[in-house]
Structure formats: C-alpha cells, structure tokens
C-alpha positions in Angstrom: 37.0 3.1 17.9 35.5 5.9 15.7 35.5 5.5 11.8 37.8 8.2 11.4 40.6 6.3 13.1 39.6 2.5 10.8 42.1 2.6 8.3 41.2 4.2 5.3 40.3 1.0 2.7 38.0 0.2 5.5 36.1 3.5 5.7 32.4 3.2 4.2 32.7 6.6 2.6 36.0 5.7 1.3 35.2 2.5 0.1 32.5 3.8 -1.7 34.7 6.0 -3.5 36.9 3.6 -4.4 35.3 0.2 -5.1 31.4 1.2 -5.8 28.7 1.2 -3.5 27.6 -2.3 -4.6 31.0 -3.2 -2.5 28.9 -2.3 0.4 27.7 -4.3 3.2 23.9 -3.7 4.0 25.3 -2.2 7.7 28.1 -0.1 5.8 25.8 1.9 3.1 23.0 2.7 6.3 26.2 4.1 8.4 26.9 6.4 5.5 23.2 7.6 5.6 23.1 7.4 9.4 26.5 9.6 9.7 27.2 9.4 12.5 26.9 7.2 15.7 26.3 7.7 19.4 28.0 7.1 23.1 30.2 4.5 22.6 29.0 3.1 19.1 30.2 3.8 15.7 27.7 4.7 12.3 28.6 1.4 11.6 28.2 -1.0 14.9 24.7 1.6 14.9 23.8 0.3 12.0 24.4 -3.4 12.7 22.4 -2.8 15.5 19.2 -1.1 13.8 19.7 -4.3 11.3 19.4 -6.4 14.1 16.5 -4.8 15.5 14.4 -4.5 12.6 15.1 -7.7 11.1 17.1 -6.3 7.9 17.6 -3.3 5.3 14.4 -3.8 3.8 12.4 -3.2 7.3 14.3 0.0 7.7 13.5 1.4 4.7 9.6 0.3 4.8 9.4 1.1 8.1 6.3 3.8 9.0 6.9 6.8 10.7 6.5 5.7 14.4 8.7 2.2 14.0 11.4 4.2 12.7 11.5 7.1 15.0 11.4 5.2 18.0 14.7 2.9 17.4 17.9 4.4 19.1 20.0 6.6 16.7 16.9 7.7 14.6 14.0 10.2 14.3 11.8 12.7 12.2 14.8 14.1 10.5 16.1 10.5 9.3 12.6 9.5 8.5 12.2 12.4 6.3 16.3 11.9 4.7 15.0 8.5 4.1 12.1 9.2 2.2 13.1 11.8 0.4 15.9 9.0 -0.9 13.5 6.7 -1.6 11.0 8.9 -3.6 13.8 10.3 -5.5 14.9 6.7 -6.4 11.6 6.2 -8.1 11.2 9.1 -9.4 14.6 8.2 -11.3 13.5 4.5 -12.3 10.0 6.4 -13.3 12.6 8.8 -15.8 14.5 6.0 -17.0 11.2 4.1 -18.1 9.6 7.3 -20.0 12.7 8.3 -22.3 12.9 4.1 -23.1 12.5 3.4 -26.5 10.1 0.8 -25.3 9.5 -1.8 -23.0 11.7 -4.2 -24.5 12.8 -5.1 -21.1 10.9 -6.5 -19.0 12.7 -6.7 -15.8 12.8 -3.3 -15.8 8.6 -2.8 -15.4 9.3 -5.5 -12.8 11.1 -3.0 -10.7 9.4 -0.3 -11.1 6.6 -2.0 -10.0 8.6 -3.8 -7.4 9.3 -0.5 -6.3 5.9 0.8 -6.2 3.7 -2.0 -5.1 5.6 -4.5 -3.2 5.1 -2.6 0.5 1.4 -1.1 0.2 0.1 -3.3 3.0 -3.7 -3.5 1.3 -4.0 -4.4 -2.7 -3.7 -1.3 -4.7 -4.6 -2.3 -8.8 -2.4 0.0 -11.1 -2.1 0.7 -14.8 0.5 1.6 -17.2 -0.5 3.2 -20.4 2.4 3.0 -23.5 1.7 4.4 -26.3 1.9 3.2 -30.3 5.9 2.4 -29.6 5.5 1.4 -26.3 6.8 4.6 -24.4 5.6 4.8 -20.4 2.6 7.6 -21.2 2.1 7.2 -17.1 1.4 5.4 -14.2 -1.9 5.1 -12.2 -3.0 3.3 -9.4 -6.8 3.1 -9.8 -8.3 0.9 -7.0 -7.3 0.1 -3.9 -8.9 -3.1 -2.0 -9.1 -4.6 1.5 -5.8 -6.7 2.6 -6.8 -9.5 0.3 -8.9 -8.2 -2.7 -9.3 -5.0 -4.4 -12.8 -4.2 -7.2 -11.6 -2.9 -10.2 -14.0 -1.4 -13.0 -12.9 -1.7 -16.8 -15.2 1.4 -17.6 -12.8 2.9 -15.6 -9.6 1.5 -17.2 -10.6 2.5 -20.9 -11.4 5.9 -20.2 -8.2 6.9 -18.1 -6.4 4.8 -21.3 -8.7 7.0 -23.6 -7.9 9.8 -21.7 -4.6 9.5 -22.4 -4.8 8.1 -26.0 -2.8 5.5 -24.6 -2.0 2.1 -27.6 -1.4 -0.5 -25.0 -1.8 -1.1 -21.4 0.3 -2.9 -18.5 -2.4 -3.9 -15.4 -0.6 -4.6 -11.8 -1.5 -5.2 -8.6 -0.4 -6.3 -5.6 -0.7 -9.0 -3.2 -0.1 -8.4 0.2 0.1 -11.8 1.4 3.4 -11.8 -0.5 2.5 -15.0 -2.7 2.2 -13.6 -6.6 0.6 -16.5 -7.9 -2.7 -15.1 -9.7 -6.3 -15.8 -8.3 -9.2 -17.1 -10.5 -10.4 -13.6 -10.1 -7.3 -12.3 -11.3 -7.5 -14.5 -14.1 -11.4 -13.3 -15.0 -10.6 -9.6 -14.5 -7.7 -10.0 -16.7 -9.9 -11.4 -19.5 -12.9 -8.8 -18.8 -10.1 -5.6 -18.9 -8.8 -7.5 -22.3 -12.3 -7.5 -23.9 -12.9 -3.9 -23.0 -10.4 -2.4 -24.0 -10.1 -4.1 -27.3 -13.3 -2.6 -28.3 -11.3 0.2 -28.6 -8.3 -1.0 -30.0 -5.6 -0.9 -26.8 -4.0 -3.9 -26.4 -3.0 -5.6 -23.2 0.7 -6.0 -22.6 1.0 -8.3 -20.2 -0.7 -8.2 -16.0 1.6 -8.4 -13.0 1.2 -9.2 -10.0 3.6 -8.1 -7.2 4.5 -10.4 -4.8 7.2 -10.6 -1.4 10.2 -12.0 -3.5 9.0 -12.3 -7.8 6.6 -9.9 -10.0 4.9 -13.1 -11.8 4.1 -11.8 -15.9 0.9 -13.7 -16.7 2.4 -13.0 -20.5 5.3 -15.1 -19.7 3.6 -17.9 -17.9 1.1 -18.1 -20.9 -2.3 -16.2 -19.7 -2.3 -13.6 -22.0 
C-alpha cells in the first residue's frame, strides 16, 4: 500500500511534523530522504530493505560512492543529496562550536570530532586551536597515517598554532581499528606536543582519540 493511503499519524512526513524527528524509526527518517519507493515497495519497506542490506543507518550514510549507488532504489543523485546533508550537518556543529563561549562542554568537541574522524578509514591526527577564552579559532587535520599509525611533527603543530595566535590546543586522532584506548606512542607524542608548545606558552587542552563507539579524553582519564 502506498504511504499516501497509511493513515495520517502513521505517515513519516506527518509524524515528523507532529511528534519531532527523534520520534523516528531509523527506516522512517531514510524513507523521507529516499521519497519515494519503487514497483511494489513503499519509501518505507525501501528503506527497511537498504537497512537490511547494509547492515544499518550508519553504513548508509558512510557508505562510498560505488556501495551506495549500486543498492536498488539509489544512485548519483542520492549520493550527492546525502552528502550534501551530511556536510551541512558539520558545517552546523562546526558554527555552533565557534560562536561558544567556550568549551565548557565537553561532549560537544566529542561530536564534532565524532563527526569528523570516526569513518576516515586510515588515522588522520587533527588539531583544534581556542584562543585566550577558549573560542574554536579552527580545525585542522595535519597528518594522515597508514591504517594503524600516522607521524606527526610538533614543529609543525606550534607553527600552525602560532600561525593562528592560537592560547590553547585540542590534539585528535583517530583509530581505525575502532578501539580508542591510547597507545604508548600516543601517550609519548602527547607529552613531546605538550613540551613544545609550552615553550611558547599554548597550553594543551586535553587529546582525543576517536574510536568506533567513545571519543576517550586523556584529560579525563588523568594523562594530561
């Protein structure tokens, strides 16, 4: 049966409207993006299906260019709608964090980072520079490694964060394993970055590390 004929507190678009899209079923809020169905199949039973198929919401949206384009129901004009919805969600989050008063909430540097890191499929080492109140001045991914390591300079961190006249820096990376649990050599790079940079007087916020299902803070597990 098409959506148009479900009864109207069951319509996705409808239900949206009238409840909030955190009402939404995973399947419901890709049938408003999908639109429309095909032969016999709903947006919604589409969707279900595509779910199925790629193992879950998440897969869809990460999905590359050829995964996603070659599942029933999809192609280069979803893939592009679908990217251009995901790079305008950071470039919201990105928004939110610069007109903060500061980075009084933690969480909210975990997803962005989240956001940023937590799909590159080889380790990508980033930096946030805050100035004197602790304002986002920018984010910059610096180094990018193999699958498992990436090498990552502190010359080079102090004279992007002098560049910028940044106060204080936030180091990230991923790991693309999924398991955020810091190395040894996360632990010694963290400690080299920390001595060079307070040479010049930027301090070192916290470093995290961007794993499948947590961003770990080494400032809140005490290696800072």
């Amino acid at each position: 049966m098409s959506i148009r004929h479900w009864p109207a507190t069951e319509r996705p678009r409808e239900k949206l409207l009238s409840r909030g899209a955190g009402s939404l079923s995973d399947a419901e809020l890709l049938a408003i993006f999908l639109r429309t169905g095909c032969a016999g199949k709903s947006a919604v039973d589409l969707a279900r299906d595509l779910l199925t198929s790629f193992g879950g919401l998440r897969q869809i949206l990460e999905s590359d260019r050829q995964s996603f384009c070659a599942a029933h129901g999809l192609g280069d004009a979803k893939f592009s709608q679908l990217q251009a919805v995901l790079e305008m969600g950071r470039r919201h989050l990105s928004s939110v964090m610069e007109q903060a008063p500061g980075f009084e909430n933690p969480q909210m540097v975990k997803d962005y980072l989240r956001a940023e890191l937590r799909h590159r499929p080889r380790e990508i080492f980033s930096v946030l520079l805050l100035d004197n109140q602790h304002r986002l001045l920018g984010y910059h991914e610096l180094f990018q490694g193999t699958i498992d390591a990436a090498s990552v300079y502190p010359r080079e961190v102090v004279k992007l964060a002098l560049a910028h006249n940044a106060a204080a820096v936030i180091l990230a990376h991923n790991h693309p394993s999924g398991v955020a649990e810091p190395s040894q050599a996360d632990k010694r790079i963290t400690e080299r970055l920390q001595q060079a940079l307070g040479l010049v007087d930027i301090r070192v916020l916290d470093h995290m590390v961007v794993g499948e299902a947590q961003v770990l803070s080494f400032a809140e597990r005490g290696l800072l």
